[in-house]
C-alpha positions as CSV (number, residue, x, y, z in Angstrom):
1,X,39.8,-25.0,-63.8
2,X,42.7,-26.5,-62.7
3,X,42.6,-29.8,-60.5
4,X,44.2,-29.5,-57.2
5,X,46.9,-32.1,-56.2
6,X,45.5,-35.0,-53.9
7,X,48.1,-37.5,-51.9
8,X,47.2,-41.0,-52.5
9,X,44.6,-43.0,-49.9
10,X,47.0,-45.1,-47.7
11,X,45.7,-48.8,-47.8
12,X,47.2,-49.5,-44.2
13,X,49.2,-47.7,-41.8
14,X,53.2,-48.3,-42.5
15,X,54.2,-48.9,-39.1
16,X,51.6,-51.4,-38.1
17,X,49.7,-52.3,-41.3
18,X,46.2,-50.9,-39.3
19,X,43.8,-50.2,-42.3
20,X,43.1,-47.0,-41.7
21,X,39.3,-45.3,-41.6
22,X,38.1,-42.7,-44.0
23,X,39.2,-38.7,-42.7
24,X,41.8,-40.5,-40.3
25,X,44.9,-38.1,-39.5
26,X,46.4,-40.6,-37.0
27,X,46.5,-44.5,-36.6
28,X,43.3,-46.2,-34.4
29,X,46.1,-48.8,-33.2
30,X,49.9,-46.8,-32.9
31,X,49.6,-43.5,-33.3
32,X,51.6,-43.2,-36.4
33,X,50.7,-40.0,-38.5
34,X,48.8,-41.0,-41.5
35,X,49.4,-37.2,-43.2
36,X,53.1,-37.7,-43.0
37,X,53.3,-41.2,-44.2
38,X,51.1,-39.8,-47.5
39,X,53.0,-36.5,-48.2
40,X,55.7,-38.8,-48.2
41,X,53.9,-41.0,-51.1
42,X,53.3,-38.1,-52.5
43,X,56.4,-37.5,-53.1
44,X,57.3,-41.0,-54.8
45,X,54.5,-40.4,-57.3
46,X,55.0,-36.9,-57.8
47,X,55.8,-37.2,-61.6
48,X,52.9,-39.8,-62.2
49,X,49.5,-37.8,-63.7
50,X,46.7,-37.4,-61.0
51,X,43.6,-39.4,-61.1
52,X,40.8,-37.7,-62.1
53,X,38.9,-36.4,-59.7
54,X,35.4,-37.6,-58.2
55,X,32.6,-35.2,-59.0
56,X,34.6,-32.2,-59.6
57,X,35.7,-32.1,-56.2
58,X,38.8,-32.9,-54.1
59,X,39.1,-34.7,-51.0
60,X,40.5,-32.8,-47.8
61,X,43.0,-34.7,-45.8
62,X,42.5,-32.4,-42.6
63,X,39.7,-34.5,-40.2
64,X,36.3,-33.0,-40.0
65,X,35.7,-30.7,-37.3
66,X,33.5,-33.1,-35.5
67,X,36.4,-35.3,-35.0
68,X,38.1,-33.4,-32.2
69,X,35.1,-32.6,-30.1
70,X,35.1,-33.9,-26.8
71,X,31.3,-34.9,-25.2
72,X,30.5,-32.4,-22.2
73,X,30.5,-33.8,-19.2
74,X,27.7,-35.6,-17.5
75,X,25.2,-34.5,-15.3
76,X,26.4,-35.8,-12.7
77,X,29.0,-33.7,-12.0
78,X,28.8,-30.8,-10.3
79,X,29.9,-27.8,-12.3
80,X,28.5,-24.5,-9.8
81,X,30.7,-27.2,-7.0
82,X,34.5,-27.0,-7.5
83,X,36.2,-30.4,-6.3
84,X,38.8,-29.9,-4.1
85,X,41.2,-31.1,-6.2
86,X,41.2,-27.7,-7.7
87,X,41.9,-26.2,-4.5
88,X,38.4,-24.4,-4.8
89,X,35.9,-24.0,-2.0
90,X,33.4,-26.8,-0.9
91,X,29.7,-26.1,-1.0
92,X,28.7,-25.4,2.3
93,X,26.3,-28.5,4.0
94,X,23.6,-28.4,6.9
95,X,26.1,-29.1,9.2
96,X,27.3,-25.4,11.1
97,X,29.2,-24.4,14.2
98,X,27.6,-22.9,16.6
99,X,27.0,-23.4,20.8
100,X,28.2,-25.3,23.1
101,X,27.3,-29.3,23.1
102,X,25.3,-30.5,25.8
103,X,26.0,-33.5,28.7
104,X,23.7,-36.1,28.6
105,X,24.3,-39.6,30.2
106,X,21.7,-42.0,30.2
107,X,21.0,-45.3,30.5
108,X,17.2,-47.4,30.2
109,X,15.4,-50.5,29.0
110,X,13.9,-50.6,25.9
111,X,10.1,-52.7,26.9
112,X,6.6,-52.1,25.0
113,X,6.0,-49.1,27.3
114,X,8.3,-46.7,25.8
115,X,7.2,-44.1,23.6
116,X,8.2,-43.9,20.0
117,X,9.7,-40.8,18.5
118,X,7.2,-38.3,18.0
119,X,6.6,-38.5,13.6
120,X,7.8,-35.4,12.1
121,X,6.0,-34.1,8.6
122,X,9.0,-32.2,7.6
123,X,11.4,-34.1,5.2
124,X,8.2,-35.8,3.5
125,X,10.3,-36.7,0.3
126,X,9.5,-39.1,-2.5
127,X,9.9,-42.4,-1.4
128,X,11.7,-44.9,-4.1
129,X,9.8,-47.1,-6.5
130,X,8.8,-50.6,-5.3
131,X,11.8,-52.7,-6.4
132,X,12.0,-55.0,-3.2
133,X,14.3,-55.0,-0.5
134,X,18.3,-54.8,-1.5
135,X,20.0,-52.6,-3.8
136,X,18.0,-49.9,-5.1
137,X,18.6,-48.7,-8.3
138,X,21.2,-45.8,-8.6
139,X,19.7,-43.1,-10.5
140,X,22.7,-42.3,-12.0
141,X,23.9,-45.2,-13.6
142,X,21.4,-45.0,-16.5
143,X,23.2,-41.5,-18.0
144,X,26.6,-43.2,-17.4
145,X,25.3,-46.6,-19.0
146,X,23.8,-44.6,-21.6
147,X,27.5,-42.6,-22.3
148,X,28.7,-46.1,-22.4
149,X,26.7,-47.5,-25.2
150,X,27.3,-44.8,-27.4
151,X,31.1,-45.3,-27.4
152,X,31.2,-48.7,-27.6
153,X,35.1,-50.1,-27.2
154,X,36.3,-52.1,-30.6
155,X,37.8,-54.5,-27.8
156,X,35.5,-54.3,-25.3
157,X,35.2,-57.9,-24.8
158,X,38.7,-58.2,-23.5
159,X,37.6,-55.6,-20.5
160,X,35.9,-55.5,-17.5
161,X,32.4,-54.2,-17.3
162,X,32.2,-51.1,-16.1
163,X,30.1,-47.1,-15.7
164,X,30.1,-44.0,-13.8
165,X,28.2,-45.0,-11.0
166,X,30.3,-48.4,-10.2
167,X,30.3,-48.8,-6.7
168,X,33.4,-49.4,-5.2
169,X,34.2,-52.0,-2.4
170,X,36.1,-51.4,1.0
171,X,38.1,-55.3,1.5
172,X,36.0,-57.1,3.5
173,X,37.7,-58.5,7.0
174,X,37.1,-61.5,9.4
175,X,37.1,-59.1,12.2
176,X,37.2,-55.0,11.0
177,X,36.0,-52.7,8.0
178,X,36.1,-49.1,7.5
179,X,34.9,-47.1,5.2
180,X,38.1,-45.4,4.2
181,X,39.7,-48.5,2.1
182,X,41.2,-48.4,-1.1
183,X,38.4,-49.8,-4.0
184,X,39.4,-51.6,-7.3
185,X,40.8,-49.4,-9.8
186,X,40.0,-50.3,-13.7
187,X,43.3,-50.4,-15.6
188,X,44.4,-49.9,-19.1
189,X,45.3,-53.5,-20.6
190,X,49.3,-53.8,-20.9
191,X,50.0,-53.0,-18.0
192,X,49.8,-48.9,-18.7
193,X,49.4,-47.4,-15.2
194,X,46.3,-45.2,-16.6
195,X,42.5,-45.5,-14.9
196,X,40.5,-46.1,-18.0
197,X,37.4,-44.1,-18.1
198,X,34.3,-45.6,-16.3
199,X,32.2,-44.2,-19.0
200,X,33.2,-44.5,-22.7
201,X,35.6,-47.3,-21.8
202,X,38.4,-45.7,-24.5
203,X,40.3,-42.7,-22.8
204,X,42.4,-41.9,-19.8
205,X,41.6,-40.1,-17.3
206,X,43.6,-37.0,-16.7
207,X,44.9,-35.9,-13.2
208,X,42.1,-33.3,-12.8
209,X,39.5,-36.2,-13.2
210,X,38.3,-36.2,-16.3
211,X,38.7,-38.3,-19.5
212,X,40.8,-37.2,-22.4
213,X,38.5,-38.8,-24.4
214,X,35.3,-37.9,-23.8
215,X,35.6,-35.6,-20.8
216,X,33.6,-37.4,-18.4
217,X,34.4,-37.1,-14.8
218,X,35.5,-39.9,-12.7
219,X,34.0,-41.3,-9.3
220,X,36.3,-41.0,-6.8
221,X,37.1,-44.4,-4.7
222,X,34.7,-42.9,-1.7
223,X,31.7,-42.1,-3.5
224,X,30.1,-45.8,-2.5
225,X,31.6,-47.8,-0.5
226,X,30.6,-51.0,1.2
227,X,31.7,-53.4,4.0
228,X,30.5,-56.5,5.4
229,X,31.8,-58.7,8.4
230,X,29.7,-61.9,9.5
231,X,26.6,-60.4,11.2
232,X,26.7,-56.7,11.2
233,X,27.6,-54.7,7.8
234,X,27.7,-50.7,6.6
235,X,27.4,-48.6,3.2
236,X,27.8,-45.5,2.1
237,X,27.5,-42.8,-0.5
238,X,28.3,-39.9,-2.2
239,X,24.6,-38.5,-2.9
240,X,23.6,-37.1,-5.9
241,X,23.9,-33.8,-5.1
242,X,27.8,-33.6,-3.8
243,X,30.6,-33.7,-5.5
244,X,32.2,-35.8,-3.3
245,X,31.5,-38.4,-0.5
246,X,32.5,-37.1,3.2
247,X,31.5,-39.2,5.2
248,X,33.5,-42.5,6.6
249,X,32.5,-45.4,8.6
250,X,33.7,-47.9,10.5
251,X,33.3,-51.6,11.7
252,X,34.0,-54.5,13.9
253,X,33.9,-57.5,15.9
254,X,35.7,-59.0,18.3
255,X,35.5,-61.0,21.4
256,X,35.5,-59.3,24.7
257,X,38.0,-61.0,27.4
258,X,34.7,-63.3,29.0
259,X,34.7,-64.9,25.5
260,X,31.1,-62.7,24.7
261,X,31.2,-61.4,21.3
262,X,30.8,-57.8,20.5
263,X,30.2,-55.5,17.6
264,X,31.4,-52.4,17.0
265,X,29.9,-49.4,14.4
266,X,30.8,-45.7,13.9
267,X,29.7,-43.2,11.4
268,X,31.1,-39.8,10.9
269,X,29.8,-36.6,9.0
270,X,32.1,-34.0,7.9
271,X,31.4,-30.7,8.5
272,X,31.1,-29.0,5.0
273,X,31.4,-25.6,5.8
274,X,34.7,-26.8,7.8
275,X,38.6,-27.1,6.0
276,X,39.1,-31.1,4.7
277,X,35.5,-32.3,6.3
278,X,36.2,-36.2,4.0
279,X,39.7,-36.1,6.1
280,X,37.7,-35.1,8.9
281,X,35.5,-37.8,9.4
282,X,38.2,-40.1,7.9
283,X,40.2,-40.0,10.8
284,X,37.6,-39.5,13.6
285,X,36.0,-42.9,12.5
286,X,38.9,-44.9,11.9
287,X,40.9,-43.1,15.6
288,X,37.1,-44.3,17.0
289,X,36.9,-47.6,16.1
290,X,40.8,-48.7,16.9
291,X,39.8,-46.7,20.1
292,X,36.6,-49.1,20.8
293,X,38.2,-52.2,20.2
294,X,41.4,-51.3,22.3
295,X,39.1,-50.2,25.4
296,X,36.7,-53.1,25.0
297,X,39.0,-56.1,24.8
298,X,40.9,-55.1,27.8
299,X,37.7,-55.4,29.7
300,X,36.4,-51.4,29.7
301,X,32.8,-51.3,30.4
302,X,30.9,-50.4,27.1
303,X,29.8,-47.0,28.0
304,X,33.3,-46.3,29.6
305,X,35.3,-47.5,26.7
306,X,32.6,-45.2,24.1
307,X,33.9,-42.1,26.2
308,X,37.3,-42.9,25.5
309,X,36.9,-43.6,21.9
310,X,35.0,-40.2,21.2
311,X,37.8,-38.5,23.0
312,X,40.1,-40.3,20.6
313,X,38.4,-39.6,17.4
314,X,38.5,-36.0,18.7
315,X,42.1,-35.8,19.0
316,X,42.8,-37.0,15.5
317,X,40.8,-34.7,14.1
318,X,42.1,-31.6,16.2
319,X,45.6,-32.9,14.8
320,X,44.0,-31.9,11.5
321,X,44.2,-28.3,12.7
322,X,48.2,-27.9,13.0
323,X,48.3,-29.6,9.6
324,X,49.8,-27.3,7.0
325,X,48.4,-27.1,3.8
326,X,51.6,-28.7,2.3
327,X,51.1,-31.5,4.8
328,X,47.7,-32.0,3.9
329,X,46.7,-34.9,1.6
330,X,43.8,-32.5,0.0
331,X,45.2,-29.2,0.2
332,X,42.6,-26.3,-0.6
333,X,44.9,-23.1,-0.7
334,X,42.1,-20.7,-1.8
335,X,39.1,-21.6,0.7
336,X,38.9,-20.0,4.0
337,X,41.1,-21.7,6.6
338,X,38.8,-23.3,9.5
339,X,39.3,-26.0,11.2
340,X,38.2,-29.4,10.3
341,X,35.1,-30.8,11.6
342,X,32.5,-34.0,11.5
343,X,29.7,-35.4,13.8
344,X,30.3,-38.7,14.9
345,X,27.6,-41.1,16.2
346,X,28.8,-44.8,17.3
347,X,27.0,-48.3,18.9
348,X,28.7,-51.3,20.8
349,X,26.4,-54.5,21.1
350,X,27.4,-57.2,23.3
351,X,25.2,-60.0,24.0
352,X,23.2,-57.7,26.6
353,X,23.5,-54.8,26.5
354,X,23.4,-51.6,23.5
355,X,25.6,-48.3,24.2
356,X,25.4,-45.6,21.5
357,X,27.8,-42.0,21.9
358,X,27.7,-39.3,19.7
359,X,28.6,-35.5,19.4
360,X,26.3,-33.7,16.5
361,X,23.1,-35.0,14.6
362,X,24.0,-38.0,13.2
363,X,21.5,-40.9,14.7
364,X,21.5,-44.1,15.9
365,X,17.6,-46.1,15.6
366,X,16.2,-49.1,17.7
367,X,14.2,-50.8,15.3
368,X,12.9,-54.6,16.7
369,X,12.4,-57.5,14.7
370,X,9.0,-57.6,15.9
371,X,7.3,-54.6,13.9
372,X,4.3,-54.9,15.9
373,X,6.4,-53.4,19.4
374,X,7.8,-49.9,18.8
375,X,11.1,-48.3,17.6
376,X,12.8,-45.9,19.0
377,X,15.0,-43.2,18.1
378,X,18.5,-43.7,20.6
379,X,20.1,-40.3,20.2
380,X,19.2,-36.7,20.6
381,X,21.0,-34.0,18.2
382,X,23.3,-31.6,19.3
383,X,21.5,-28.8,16.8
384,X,19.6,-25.5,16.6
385,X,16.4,-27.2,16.6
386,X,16.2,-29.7,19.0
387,X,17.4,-26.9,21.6
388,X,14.1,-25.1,20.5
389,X,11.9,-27.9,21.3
390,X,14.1,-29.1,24.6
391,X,13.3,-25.3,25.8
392,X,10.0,-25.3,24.7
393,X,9.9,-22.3,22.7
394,X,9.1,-24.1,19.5
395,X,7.1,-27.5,18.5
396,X,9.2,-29.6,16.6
397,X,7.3,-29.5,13.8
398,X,7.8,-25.9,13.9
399,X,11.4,-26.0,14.9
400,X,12.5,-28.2,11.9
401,X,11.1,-26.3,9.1
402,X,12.9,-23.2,10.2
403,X,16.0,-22.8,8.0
404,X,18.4,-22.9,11.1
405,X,17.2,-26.3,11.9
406,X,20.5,-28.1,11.1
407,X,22.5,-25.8,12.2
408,X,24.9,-28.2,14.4
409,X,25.7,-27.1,18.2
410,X,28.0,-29.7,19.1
411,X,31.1,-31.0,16.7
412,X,34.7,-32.3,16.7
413,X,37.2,-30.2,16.3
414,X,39.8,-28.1,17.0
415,X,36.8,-24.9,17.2
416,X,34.4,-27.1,19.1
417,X,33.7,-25.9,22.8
418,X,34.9,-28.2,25.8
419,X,34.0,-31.8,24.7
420,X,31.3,-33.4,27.0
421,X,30.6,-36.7,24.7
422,X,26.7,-38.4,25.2
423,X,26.9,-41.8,25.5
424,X,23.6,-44.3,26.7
425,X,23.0,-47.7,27.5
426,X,20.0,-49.9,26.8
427,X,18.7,-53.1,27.3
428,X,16.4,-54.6,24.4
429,X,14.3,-57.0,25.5
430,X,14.0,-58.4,22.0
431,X,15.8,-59.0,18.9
432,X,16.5,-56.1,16.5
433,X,18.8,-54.2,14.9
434,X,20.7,-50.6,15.6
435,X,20.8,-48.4,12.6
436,X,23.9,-46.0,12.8
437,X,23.2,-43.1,10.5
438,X,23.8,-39.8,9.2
439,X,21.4,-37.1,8.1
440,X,21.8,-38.2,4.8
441,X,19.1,-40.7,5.7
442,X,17.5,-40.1,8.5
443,X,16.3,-36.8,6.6
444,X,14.4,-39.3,4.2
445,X,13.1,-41.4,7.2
446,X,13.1,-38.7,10.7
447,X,10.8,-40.7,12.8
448,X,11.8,-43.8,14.5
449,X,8.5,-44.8,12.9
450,X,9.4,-44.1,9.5
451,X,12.9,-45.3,9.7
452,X,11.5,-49.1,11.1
453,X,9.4,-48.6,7.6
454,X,12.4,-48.6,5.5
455,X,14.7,-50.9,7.2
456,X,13.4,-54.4,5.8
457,X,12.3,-57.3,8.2
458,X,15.3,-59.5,7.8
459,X,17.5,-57.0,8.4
460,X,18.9,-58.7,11.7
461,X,20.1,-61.5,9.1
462,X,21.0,-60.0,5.7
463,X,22.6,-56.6,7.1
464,X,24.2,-55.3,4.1
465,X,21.6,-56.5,2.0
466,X,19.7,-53.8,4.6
467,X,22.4,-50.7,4.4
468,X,22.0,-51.2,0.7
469,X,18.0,-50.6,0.5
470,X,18.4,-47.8,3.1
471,X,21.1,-46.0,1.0
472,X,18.7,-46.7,-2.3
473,X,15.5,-45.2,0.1
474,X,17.6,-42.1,0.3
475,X,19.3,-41.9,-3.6
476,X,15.4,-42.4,-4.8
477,X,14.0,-39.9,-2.1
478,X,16.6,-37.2,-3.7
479,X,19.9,-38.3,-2.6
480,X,20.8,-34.4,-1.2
481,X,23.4,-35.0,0.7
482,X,26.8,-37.8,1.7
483,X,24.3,-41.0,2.7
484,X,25.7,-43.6,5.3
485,X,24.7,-46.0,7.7
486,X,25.6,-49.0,9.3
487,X,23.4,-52.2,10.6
488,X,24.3,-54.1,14.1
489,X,22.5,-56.7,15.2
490,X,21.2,-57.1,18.6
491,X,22.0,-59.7,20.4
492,X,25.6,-59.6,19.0
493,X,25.7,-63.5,18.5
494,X,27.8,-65.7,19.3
495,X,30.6,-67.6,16.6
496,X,30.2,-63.8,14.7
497,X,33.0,-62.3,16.5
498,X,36.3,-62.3,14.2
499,X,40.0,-62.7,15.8
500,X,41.1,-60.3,18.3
């Protein structure tokens, strides 16, 4: 049998002296091609004999198979949900267009006589293991952590810790927050203007989201994202269901013009059945909030200035509408063109007084510091089911297990009917907190009952310590939809107001 020709084993790369593994084709460090650099050897030493060979067999130069197979991609992602940087279709969410919102204007005192929310036995989900109050544990880190390990990075030391589920940051701000800021972006070291992969901490991560290396998809900078001021703070979250976060938030404080402080939170739910719902609620939140502030430090009366500023968020997000798709930041040429929608739900405390607005079914909760006097629930939704139980033809138990249930009847947008915003005004007679939520979480806590169960008792002073447990109550519960809320203490105190 004759023996077939073999180049010799390169000792070390030429170009950079890297000693190179067994079955390599190209260098771990530069890239050089190791095939090229032997044939070339080969060449030198063509008129020497060959070594005998090893066991009657020769050794391959091509890589194994194995060697070019990139990992699936997590769980996590999504793969019957196209992201929309494909241009594909959005699932549809709870959230639909239907009727025509309701006026409601209201204003009362919030004593020992008034009656809690009636508890609801629908949305009975698993509630998450006992792990205390404060950050529950994401049920998705363990996969990414696990993807981690298994790739561990030869230089690993020399970068920052990092996995799949990493929660992103908005900037926290003396006197404002929203939930649309730009988070911390891992880099490659060198200066190379490539995200490294969250997961395997060794490839970049290709424009459709996904690493080169071991094809896992990225977070996005909205899946979690947190913000804190001194005394009233909000969080949210992707889900684990979504492939991506849209909802956005809001905050602030300020001092009004009789030196009082006041605090200022809005959250907004895009309407997933809607065009661009994460722009959506994007700009209705962050058109709200500048809105509020503006009103409010020029001496508007709370409920007044909440008007306005639902009026406002309105606006930006009709603007949406006359958008082309080449103007749009996230265009999605092959979905149906509607226009873009969210709910918004928003709460001003001053040292007195607590106004809450809102148009759709996100909620804002009273819940006292005193667990022994009731909650209550501040807000009524603008939905299919709670026009079934305000007519009486249905009990709400009935009413919410019906599949039409969240079927929204008042939104902003450029479809929405004539825009008649609620807004209410209370006056606590305690201390407590507001919690400023949507579905996402109140659908793992419906009563005012149940939520004053998951909000922990120091809430009024660790708030973001608070948004974190309630955004863990809903990820361990089964984390189905975009989770956010928000935390204001009441009284708004004073010294927590930032600069005007």
């Amino acid at each position: 049998m004759s023996q077939m020709p073999q180049p010799p084993q390169l000792s070390a790369c030429p170009t950079c002296e890297e000693p190179p593994q067994a079955g390599d084709r190209y260098c771990d460090r530069c890239g050089a091609d190791l095939l090229a650099a032997a044939a070339s050897a080969a060449e030198a030493t063509a008129d020497q004999p060959v070594p005998p060979q090893v066991n009657g067999a020769a050794r391959s130069t091509q890589p194994e198979p194995d060697d070019y197979e990139l990992a699936a991609p997590s769980d996590d992602d999504e793969s019957a949900e196209p992201t929309d940087d494909d241009g594909s279709a959005a699932p549809p969410d709870d959230d639909e267009s239907a009727a025509t919102p309701t006026d409601e204007y209201e204003s009362a005192t919030l004593t020992d006589d008034d009656e809690p929310a009636t508890p609801s036995d629908d949305y009975q989900l698993a509630a998450p293991a006992p792990a205390g109050y404060g950050q529950v544990a994401d049920p998705r880190a363990t996969a990414a952590l696990g993807a981690a390990e298994a790739t561990p990075s030869a230089d690993a030391g020399t970068r920052p810790e990092a996995n799949e589920s990493t929660h992103i940051s908005a900037a926290t701000s003396t006197d404002s927050g929203t939930g649309t800021g730009t988070g911390a972006d891992p880099r490659l070291p060198g200066g190379e203007h490539h995200p490294r992969c969250a997961a395997c901490q060794e490839g970049t991560i290709d424009q459709d989201g996904y690493c080169r290396h071991c094809g896992q998809a990225q977070g996005r900078e909205r899946d979690h994202m947190e913000s804190e001021l001194e005394g009233l703070a909000a969080a949210t979250d992707r889900g684990l269901r979504h492939h991506r976060n849209e909802d956005a938030f809001s905050v602030s404080a300020a001092e009004l013009p009789d030196g009082s402080p006041v605090m200022v939170a809005v959250v907004c739910d895009g309407v997933s059945s809607a065009t661009r719902p994460d722009d959506a609620s994007a700009a209705a939140a962050h058109a709200a909030g500048e809105a509020l502030r503006a009103s409010l430090l020029r001496g508007a009366h709370p409920q007044q200035a909440m008007a306005e500023a639902i009026a406002a968020a309105a606006e930006a997000v009709n603007s949406l509408a006359l958008e082309t798709d080449a103007d749009a930041v996230h265009p999605e040429p092959h979905r149906h063109q509607n226009a873009p929608a969210c709910t918004i739900v928003s709460a001003v405390v001053t040292s007195d007084i607590l106004t809450v607005g809102w148009v759709g079914d996100s909620r804002a909760y009273w819940v006292p510091d005193d667990r022994t006097a009731p909650p209550a629930r501040l807000t009524e939704d603008d939905s299919w089911a709670a026009q079934m139980v305000a007519a009486g033809l249905m009990s709400e138990a009935e009413a919410y297990a019906d599949e039409r249930a969240h079927a929204i009847t008042g939104w902003l947008g450029a479809d929405a009917y004539e825009l008649e915003p609620h807004t209410a005004s209370y006056k606590p007679d305690r201390p407590g907190v507001v919690v400023v939520c949507t579905d996402g979480l109140w659908n793992y806590a419906e009563s005012a009952e149940e939520m004053a169960r998951a909000v922990p008792p120091d809430a009024r002073s660790r708030p973001l310590n608070s948004a974190q447990a309630l955004v863990g109550h809903a990820l361990g519960g089964g984390g189905h939809d975009n989770v956010t809320v928000a935390i204001v203490p009441f009284p708004a105190a004073p010294g927590r107001a930032g600069s005007a």
